[in-house]
C-alpha atoms as a printed R data frame, in Angstrom:
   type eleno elety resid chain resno       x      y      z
1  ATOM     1    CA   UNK     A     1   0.000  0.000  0.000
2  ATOM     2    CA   UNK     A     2   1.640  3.448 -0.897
3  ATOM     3    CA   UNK     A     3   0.538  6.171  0.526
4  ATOM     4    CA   UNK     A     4  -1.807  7.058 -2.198
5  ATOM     5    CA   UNK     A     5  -4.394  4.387 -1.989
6  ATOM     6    CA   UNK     A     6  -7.086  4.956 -0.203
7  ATOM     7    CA   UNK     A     7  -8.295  3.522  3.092
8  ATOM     8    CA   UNK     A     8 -12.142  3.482  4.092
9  ATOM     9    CA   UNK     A     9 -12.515  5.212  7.442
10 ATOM    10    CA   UNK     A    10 -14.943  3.213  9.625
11 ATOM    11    CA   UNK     A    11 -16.885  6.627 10.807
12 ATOM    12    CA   UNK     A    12 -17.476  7.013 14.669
13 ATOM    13    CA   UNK     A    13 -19.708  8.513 17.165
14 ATOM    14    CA   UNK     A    14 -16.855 11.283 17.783
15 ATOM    15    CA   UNK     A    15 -15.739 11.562 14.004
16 ATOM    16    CA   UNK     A    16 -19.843 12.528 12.851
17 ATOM    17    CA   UNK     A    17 -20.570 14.525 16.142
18 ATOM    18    CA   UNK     A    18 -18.104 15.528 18.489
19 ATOM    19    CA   UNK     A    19 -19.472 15.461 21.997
20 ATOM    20    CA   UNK     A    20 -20.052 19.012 22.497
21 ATOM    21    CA   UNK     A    21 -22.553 18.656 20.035
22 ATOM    22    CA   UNK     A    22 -24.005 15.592 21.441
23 ATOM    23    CA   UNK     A    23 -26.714 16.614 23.322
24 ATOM    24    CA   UNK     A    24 -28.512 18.477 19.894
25 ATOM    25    CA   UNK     A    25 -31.070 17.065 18.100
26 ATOM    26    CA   UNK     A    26 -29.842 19.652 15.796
27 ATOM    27    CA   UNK     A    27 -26.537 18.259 15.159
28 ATOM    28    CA   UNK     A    28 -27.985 14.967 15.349
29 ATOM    29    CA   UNK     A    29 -30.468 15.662 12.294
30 ATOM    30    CA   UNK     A    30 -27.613 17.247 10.534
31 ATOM    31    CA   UNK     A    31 -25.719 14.021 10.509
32 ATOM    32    CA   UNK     A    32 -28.518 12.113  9.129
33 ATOM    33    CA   UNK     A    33 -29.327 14.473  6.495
34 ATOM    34    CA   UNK     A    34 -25.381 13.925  5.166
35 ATOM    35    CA   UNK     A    35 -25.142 10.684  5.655
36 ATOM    36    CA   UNK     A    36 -28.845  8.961  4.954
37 ATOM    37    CA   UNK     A    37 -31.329 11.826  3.455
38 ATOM    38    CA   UNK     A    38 -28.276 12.934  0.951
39 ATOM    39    CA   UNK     A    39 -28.586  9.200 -0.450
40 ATOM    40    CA   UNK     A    40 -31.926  9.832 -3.132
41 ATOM    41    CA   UNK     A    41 -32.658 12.112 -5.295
42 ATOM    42    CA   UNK     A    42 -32.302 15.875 -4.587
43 ATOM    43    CA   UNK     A    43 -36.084 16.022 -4.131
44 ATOM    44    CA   UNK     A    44 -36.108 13.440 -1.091
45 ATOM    45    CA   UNK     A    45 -33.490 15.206  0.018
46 ATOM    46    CA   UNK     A    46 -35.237 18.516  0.281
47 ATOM    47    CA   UNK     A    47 -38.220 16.707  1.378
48 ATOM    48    CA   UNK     A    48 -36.439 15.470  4.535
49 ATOM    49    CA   UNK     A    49 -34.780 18.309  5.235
50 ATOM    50    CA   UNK     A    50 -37.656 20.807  5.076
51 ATOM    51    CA   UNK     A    51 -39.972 18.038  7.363
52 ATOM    52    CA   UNK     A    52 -36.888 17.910  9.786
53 ATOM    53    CA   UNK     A    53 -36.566 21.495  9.999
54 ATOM    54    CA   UNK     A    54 -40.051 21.419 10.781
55 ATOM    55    CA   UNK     A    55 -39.985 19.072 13.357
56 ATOM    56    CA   UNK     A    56 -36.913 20.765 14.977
57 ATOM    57    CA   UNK     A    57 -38.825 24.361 14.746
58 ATOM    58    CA   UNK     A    58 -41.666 22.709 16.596
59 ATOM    59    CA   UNK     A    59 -39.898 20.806 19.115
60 ATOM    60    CA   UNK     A    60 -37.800 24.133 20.285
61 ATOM    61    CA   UNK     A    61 -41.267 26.170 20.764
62 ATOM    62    CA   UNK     A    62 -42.830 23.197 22.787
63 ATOM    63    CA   UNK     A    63 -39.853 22.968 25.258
64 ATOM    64    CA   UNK     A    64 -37.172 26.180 24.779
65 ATOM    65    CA   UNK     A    65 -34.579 23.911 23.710
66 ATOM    66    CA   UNK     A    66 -33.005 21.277 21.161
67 ATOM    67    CA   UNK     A    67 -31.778 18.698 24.094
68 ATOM    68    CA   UNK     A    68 -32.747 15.356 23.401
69 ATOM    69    CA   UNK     A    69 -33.630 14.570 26.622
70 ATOM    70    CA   UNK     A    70 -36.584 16.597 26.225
71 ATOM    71    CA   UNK     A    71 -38.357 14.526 24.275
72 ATOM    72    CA   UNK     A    72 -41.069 12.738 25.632
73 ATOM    73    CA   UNK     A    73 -43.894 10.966 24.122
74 ATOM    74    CA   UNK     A    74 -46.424 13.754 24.493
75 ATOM    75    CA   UNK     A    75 -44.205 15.737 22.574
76 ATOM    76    CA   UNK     A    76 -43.909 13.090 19.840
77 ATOM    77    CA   UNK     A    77 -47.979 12.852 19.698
78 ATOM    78    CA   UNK     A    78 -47.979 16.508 19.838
């Protein structure tokens, strides 16, 4: 192997979302949109991204904050 090739990175927890950014459901959503929503077509793509952005904007005027400990199932049925 010469130091060319190229060597598949097994991503990580702390690669994707280093822990100050843990506790976001922000940051979380913005590692799913680059890794999973990114994979169809541009539409999907929007598609998830606007309904997560709406989920997000709703779940920070129910409880003042994007800490995923605040979500409980009343939220979710909410």
């Amino acid at each position: 192997m010469t130091s060319r090739d190229l060597v598949p990175r097994k991503p990580t927890a702390v690669t994707l979302l280093p822990p100050e950014q843990a506790e976001s459901l922000v940051a979380w959503c913005n590692v799913y949109v680059s890794l999973e929503a990114a994979a169809g077509s541009e539409n999907t793509a929007e598609a998830k991204r606007c309904d997560l952005n709406g989920f997000l904007d709703f779940f920070v005027r129910a409880v003042g904050s994007d800490h995923p400990d605040d979500w409980m199932r009343s939220l979710t049925l909410g």
